[in-house]
N, C-alpha and C positions, 0 to 999 in steps of 0.2 A: 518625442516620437521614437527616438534610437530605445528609450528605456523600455517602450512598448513593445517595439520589436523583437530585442534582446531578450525580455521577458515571454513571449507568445515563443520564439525558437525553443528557448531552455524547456517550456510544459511540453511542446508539442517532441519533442526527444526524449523527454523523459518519458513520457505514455506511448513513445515507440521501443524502449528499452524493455518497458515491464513485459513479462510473460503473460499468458493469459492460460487459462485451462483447457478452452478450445481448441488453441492451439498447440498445446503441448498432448493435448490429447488424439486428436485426429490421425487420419491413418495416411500413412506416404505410399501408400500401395498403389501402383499405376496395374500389377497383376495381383491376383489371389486366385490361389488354388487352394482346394478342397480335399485334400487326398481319401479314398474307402477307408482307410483306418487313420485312426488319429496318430498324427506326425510326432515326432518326439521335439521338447520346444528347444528351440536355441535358433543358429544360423545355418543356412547351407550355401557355399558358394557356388555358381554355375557359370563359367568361365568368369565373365567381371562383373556378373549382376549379386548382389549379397542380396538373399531370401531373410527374413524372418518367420520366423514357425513359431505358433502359439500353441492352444490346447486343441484346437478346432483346423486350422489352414495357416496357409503360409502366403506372406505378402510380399512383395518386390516391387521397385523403382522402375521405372520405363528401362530398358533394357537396349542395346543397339542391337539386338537380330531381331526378327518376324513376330507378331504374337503367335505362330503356330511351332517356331524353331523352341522358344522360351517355352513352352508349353511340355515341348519335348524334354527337353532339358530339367525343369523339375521333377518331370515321373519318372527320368530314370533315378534320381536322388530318392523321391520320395514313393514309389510306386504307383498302380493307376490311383485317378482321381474322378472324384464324384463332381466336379464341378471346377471348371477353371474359366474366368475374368480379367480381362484387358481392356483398358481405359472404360471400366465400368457395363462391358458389354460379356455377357456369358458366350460359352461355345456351343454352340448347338449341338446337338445328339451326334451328327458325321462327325463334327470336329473335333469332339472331345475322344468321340472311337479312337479317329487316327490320330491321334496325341496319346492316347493311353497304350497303343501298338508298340510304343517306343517302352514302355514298363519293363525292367530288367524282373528275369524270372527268379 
């Protein structure tokens, strides 16, 4: 019975170790914004939240301010945007106005 045991830990560790493509692909974005012009790719930091920027929008981790402060906070880095998403939920037409207000000229 121990060899059983010992043997069902060791598979089940090891198919916890391996990577998978799902998961190494998936995206950690708890925000994504969309900015009117295409962002330049790399990273932008906004006070402790680090942004990733693709060809298209930029993605970020749950943040500890408001989703409407963090909203702010990108478009002044990145300019207005066409579309900004917090825990999978878009801004509405008000929201995204007064988040794109903050847009440096």
């Amino acid at each position: 019975m121990a060899r059983l045991t010992i043997a069902a830990f060791a598979a089940a560790a090891s198919f916890a170790l391996m990577p998978t493509a799902g998961i190494a692909q998936a995206s950690n974005g708890y925000y994504s914004a969309t900015p009117a012009t295409a962002p330049a790719p790399g990273q932008i930091v906004t006070r402790s939240t680090v942004w990733t920027c693709g060809e298209a929008s930029c993605e970020a981790p749950k943040g500890r301010s408001r989703d409407a402060i963090m909203c702010q906070l990108i478009v002044r880095e990145v300019g207005a945007l066409a579309s900004f998403t917090a825990n999978g939920e878009a801004f509405d037409a008000e929201s995204l106005s007064n988040c794109n207000a903050h847009a440096r000229s």
